[in-house]
Kinemage of the C-alpha trace (Angstrom):
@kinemage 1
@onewidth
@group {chain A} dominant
@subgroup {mainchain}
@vectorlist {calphas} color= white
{ca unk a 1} P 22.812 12.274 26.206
{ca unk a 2} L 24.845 15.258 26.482
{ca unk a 3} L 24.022 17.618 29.697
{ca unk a 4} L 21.714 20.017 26.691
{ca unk a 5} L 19.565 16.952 26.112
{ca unk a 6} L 21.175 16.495 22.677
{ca unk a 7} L 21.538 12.963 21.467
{ca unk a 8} L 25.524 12.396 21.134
{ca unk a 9} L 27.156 11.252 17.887
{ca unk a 10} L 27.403 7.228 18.623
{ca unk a 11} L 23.501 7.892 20.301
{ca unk a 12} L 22.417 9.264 16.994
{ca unk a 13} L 23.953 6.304 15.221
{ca unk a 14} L 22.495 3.745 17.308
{ca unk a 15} L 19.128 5.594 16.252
{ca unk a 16} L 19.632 5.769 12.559
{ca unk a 17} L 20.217 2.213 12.391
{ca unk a 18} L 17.283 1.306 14.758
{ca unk a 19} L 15.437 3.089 11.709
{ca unk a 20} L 16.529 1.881 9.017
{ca unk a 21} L 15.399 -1.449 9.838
{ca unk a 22} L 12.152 -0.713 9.681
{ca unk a 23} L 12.694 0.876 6.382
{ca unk a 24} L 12.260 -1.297 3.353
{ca unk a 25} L 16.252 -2.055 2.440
{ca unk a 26} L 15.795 -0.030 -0.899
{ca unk a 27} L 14.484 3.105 -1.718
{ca unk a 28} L 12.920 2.301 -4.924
{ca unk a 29} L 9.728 2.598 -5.026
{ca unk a 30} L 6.840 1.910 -8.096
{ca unk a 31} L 3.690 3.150 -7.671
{ca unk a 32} L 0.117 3.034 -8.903
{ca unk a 33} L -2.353 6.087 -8.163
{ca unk a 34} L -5.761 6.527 -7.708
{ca unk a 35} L -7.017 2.887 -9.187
{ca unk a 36} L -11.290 3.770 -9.141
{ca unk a 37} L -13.068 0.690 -9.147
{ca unk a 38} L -16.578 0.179 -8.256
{ca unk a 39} L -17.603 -2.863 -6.138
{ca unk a 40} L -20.295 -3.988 -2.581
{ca unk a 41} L -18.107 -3.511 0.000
{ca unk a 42} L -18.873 -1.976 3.024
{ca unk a 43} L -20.151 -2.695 6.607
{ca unk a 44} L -23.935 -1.142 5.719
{ca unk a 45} L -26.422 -3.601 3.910
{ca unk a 46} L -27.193 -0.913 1.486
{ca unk a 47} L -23.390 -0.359 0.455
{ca unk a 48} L -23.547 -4.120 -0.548
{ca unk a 49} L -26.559 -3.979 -2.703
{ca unk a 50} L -25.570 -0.510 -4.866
{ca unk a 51} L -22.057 -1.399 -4.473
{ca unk a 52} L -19.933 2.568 -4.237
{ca unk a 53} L -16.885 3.803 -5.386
{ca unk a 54} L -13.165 2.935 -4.126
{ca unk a 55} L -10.290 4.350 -5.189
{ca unk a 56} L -6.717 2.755 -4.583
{ca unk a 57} L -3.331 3.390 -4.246
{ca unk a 58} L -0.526 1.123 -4.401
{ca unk a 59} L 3.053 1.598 -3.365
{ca unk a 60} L 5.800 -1.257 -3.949
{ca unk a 61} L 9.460 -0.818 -2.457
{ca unk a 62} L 11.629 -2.903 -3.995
{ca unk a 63} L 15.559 -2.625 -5.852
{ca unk a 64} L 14.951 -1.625 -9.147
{ca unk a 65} L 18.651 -1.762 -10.056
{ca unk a 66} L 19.166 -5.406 -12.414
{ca unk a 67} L 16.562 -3.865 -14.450
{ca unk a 68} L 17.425 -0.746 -14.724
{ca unk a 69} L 20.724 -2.004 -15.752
{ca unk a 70} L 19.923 -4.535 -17.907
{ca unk a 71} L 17.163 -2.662 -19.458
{ca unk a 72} L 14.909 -5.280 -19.174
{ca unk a 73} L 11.246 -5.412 -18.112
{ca unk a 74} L 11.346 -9.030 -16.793
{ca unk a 75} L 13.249 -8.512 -13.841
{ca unk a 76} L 11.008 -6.050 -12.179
{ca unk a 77} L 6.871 -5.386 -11.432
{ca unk a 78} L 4.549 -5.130 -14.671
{ca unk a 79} L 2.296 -1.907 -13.438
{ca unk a 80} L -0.009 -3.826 -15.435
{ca unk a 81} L -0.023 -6.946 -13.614
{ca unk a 82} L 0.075 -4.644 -10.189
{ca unk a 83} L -3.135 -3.271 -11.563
{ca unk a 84} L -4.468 -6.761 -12.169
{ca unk a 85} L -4.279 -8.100 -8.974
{ca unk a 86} L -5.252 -4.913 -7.324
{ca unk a 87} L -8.721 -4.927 -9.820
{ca unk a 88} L -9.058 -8.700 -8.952
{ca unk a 89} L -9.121 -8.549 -5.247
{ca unk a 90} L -10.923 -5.343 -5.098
{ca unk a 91} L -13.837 -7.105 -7.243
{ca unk a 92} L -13.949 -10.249 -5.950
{ca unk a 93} L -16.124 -11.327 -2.574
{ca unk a 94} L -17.299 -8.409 -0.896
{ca unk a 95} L -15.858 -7.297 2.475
{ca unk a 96} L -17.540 -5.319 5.209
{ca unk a 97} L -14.478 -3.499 6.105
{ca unk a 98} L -11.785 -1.459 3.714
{ca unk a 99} L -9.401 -2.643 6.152
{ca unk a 100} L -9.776 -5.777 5.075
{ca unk a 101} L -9.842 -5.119 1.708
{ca unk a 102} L -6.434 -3.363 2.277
{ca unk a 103} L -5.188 -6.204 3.707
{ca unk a 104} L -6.241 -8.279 0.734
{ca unk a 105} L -4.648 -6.314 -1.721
{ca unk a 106} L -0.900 -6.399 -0.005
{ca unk a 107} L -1.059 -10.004 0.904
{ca unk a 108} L -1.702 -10.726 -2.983
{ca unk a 109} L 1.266 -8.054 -4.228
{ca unk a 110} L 3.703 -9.917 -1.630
{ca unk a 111} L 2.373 -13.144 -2.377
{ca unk a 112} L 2.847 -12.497 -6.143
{ca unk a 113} L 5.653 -10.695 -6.279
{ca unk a 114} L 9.153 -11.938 -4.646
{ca unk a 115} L 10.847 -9.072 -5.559
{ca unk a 116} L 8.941 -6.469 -3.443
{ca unk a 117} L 10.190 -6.160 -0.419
{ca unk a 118} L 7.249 -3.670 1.360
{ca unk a 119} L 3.964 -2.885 0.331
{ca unk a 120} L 1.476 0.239 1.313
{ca unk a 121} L -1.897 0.634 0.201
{ca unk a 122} L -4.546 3.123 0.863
{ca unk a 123} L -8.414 2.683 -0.136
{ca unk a 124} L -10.128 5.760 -0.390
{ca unk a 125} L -13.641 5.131 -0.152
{ca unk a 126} L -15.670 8.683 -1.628
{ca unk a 127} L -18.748 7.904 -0.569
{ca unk a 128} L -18.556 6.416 2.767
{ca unk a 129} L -21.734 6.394 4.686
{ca unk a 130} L -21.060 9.643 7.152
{ca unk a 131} L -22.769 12.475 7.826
{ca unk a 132} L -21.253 15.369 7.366
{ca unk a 133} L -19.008 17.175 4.787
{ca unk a 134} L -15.690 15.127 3.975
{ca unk a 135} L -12.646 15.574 1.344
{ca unk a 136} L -11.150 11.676 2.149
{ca unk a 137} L -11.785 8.717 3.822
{ca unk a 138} L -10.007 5.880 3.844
{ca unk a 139} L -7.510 3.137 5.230
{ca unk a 140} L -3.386 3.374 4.679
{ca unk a 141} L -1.329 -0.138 5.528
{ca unk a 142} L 2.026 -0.724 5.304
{ca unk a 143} L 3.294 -4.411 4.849
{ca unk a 144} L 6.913 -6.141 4.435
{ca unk a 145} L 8.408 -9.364 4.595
């Protein structure tokens, strides 16, 4: 560092590399928003039996480019296949934590999808079990390969 505690040209460098690999390699980035579904999950007994609201939303880096240039559909993510696995996780076996059901949901989009290279998904859950007044609650991961 320079003697005003300014990171030097080749010091910046070295940090905007150091960053970028923990950035997906592309900056494309398709997206799915506020998915409701209603299903059991939930770490309360009662949240299983009436089953609640969740609300997800999906975020898929990957290089958009071939078909964007090609104009063709089959070489990149269907939104409405996104949405089916999303809808097929989030109603299958119930989970006691949104974490997990986070987790779920990313491992399925990389699993099912070679061409995304990162994942994030949040799940909102509206009517968590809290006392108190609340606008959100929820879990965001972030997942790559």
């Amino acid at each position: 560092m320079t003697s005003d505690d300014t990171p030097s040209l080749a010091e910046a460098q070295v940090e905007t590399e150091a960053g970028a690999r923990t950035r997906p390699h592309n900056t494309d980035r398709l997206f799915l928003r506020a998915l409701p579904f209603y299903a059991r999950h939930g770490l309360f007994e009662a949240e299983r039996e009436l089953g609640q609201r969740f609300v997800v939303d999906v975020d898929c880096w990957l290089d958009t480019r071939p078909a964007a240039w090609a104009d063709d559909a089959a070489l990149t993510v269907s939104y409405q296949q996104v949405y089916e696995h999303v809808a097929a996780v989030v109603t299958d076996d119930p989970v006691r934590l949104i974490e997990t059901l986070a987790e779920r949901i990313a491992t399925r989009i990389l699993d099912h999808f070679e061409i995304v290279e990162q994942v994030r998904v949040v799940v909102h859950k509206p009517g968590a079990p809290i006392t108190g007044v609340f606008g959100d609650v929820g879990i965001e991961i972030i997942r790559s390969r």
